[in-house]
C-alpha positions in Angstrom: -121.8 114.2 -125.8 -125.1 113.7 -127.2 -125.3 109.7 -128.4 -127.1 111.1 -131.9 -123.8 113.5 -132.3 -121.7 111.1 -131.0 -123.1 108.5 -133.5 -122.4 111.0 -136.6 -118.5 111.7 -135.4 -118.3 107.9 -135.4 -119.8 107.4 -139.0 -117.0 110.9 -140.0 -114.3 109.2 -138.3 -115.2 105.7 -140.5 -115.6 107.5 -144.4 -111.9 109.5 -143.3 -110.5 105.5 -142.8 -112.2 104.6 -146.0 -111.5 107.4 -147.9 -107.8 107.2 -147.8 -115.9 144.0 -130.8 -117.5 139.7 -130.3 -120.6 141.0 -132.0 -124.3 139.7 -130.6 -126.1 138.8 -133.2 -129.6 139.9 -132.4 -132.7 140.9 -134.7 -130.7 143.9 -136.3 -128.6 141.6 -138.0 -130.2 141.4 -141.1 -129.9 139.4 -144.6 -127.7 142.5 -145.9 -125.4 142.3 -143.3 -125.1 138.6 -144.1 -124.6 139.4 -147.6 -122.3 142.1 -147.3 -120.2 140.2 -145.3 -120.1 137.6 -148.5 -119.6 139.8 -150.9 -116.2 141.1 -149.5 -114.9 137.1 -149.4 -115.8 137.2 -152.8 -114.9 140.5 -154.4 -111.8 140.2 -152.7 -111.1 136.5 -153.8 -108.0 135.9 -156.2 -107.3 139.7 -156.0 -103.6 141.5 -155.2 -102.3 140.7 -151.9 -103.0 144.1 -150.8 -106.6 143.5 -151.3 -106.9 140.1 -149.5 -105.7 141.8 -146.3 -109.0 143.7 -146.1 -111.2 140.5 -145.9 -112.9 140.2 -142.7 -113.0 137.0 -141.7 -115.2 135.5 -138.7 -116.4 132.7 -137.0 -119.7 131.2 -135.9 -120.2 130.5 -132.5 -122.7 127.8 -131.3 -124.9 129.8 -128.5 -125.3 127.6 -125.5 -128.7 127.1 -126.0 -128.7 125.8 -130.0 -130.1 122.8 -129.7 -129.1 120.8 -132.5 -126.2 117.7 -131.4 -124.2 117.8 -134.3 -123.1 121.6 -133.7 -123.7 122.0 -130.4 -121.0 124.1 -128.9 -119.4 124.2 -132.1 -116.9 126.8 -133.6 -117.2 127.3 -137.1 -114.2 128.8 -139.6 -116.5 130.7 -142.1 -115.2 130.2 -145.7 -115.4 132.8 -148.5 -118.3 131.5 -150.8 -118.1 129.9 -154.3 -121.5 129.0 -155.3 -123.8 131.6 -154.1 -126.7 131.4 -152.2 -125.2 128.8 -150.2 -122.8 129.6 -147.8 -120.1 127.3 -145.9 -117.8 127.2 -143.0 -115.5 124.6 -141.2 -115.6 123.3 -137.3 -112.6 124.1 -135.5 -112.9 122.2 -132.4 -113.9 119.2 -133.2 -111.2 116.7 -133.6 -111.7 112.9 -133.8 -109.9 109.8 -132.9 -108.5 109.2 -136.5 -104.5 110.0 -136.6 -102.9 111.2 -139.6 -100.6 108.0 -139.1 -104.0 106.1 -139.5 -105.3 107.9 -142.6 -102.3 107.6 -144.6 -101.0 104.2 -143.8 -99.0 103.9 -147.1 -97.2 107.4 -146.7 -94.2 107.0 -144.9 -93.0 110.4 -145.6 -96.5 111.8 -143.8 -94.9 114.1 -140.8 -96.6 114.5 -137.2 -98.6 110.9 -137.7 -100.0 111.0 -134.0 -102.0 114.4 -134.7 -105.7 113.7 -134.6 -108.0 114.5 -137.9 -110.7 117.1 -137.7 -114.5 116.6 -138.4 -115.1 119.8 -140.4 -118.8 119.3 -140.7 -121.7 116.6 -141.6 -121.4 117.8 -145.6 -119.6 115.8 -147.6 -117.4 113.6 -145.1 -115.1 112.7 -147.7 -113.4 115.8 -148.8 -110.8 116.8 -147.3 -109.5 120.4 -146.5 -106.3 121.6 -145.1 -105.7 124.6 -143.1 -102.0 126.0 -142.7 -100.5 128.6 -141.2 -97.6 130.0 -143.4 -95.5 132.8 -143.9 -96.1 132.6 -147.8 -98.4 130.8 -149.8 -97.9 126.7 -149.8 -98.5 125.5 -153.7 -102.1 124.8 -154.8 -103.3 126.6 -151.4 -105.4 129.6 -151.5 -105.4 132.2 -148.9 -108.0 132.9 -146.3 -106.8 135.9 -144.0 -103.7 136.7 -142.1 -101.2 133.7 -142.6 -103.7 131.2 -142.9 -104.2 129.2 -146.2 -106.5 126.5 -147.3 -106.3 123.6 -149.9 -108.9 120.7 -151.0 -106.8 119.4 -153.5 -105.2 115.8 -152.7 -101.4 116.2 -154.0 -101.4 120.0 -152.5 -102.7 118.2 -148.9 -100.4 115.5 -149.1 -97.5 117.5 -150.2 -98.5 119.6 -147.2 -98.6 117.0 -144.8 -95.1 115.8 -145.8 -93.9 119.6 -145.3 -91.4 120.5 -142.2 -93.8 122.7 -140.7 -94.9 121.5 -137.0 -97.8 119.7 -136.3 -99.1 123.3 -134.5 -99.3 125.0 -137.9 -101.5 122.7 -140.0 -104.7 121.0 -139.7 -106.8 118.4 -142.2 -110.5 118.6 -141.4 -113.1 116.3 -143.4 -116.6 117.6 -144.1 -117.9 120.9 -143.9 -121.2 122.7 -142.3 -123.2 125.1 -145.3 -126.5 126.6 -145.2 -128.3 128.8 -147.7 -128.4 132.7 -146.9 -131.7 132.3 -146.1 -131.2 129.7 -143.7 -128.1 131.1 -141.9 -129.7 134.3 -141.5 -133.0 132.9 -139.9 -130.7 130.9 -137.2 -128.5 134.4 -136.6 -132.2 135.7 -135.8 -133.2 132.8 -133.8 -129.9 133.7 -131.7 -128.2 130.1 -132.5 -125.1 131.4 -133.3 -123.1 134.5 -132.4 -120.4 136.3 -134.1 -116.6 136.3 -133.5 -113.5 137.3 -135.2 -111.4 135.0 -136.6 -107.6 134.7 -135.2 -104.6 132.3 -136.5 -103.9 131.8 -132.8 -107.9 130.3 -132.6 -107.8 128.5 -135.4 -104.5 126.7 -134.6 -105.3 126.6 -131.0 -103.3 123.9 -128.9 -106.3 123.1 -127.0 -109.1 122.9 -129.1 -111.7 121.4 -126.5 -111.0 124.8 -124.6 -112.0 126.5 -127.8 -116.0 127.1 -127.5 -115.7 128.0 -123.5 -112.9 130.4 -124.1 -115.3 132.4 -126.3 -118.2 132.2 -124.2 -116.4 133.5 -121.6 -115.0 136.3 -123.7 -118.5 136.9 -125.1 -119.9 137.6 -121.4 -116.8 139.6 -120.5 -117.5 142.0 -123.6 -121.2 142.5 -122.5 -120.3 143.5 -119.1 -117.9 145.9 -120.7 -120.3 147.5 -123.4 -122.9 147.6 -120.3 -120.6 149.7 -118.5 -119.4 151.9 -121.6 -122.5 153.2 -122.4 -124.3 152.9 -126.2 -121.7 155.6 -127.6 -118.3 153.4 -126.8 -119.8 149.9 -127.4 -119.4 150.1 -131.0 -115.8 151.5 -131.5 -115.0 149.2 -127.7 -111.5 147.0 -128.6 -110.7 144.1 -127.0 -107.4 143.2 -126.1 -106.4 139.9 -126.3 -108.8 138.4 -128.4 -106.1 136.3 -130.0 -105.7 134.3 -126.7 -109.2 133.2 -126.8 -107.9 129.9 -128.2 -105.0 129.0 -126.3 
């Protein structure tokens, strides 16, 4: 790991203790498509059940070449966004050496204490965000896609935390990654970041280390494929499996 990286995941892990199909993404991507992909998060956002299904969501994945130590090989959760033109997401994959048993050292009732907690980002290291998996909606938790929810307030993590569900089914991450459009779009054009779907099965991976490599490999399978396909199947080409990408 980069020693500049390194030194940041150190200074994450230090305010959580004080603070208590694969799509290339290549010049044809443009703005629009960035925006478009926004706009769904947040027409859809608070609506009917039957609406939220239709969200799409994705993830960004950290090309092997992007340069920059805090994301490199990162996998990034993108969220639906609240104060347009700036745009967020979470990292996946990038747990540190903090326990839940260390974070909440006065909360006996806290369940699965040896499970690590997440650095979501270098943006504001000391909010906290927890990801479930569910089969409804927890209390003060919103919903992202599939069974997956999310919840930044404090009683609605803890509460969650002290829930029976297994240590496999919920996450707490602290910090975030956001750009503006702009900016998100120019590094989609610089080919920093590709595009994947967005699983419960990645997100919740038992392996999260194996995360970014898993989807590399994928990415490089799917090319082969869509060489071989010709341009009329590539687009309408499914991919089996996906889910497993994770695991």
């Amino acid at each position: 790991m980069d020693s500049s990286r390194s030194a940041y995941k150190t200074a994450a892990a230090s305010a959580l203790t004080a603070c208590h199909r694969w799509l290339p993404v290549t010049a044809v991507l443009s703005l629009a498509a960035i925006l478009a992909i926004c706009a769904v998060h947040t027409a859809q956002a608070g609506g009917p059940e039957s609406d939220v299904t239709e969200r799409t969501p994705f993830l960004l994945v950290a090309s092997p070449d992007l340069s920059d130590p805090l994301f490199e090989q990162t996998v990034i959760l993108m969220l639906p966004p609240t104060a347009m033109p700036i745009v967020a997401g979470i990292v996946i994959n990038e747990p540190t050496k903090i326990t839940l048993g260390q974070l909440f050292t006065h909360s006996p009732h806290i369940k699965n204490e040896d499970q690590a907690v997440y650095f979501g980002g270098p943006v504001d290291l000391n909010s906290p965000a927890a990801l479930i998996r569910a089969p409804r909606a927890p209390d003060g938790m919103s919903h992202l896609f599939e069974n997956v929810y999310i919840g930044s307030d404090t009683s609605s993590i803890r509460e969650v935390l002290q829930g029976p569900e297994s240590d496999k089914d919920v996450r707490l991450f602290f910090g975030r990654a956001q750009w503006s459009v702009d900016q998100l779009h120019s590094e989609l054009l610089h080919g920093a970041w590709t595009i994947a779907p967005a699983t419960s099965e990645i997100v919740f991976s038992a392996e999260p280390a194996k995360i970014w490599r898993n989807l590399q490999h994928f990415a490089k399978m799917r090319e082969v494929r869509e060489d071989f396909s010709g341009p009329e199947q590539s687009f309408g080409l499914h991919a089996p499996g996906i889910g497993d990408c994770g695991r």
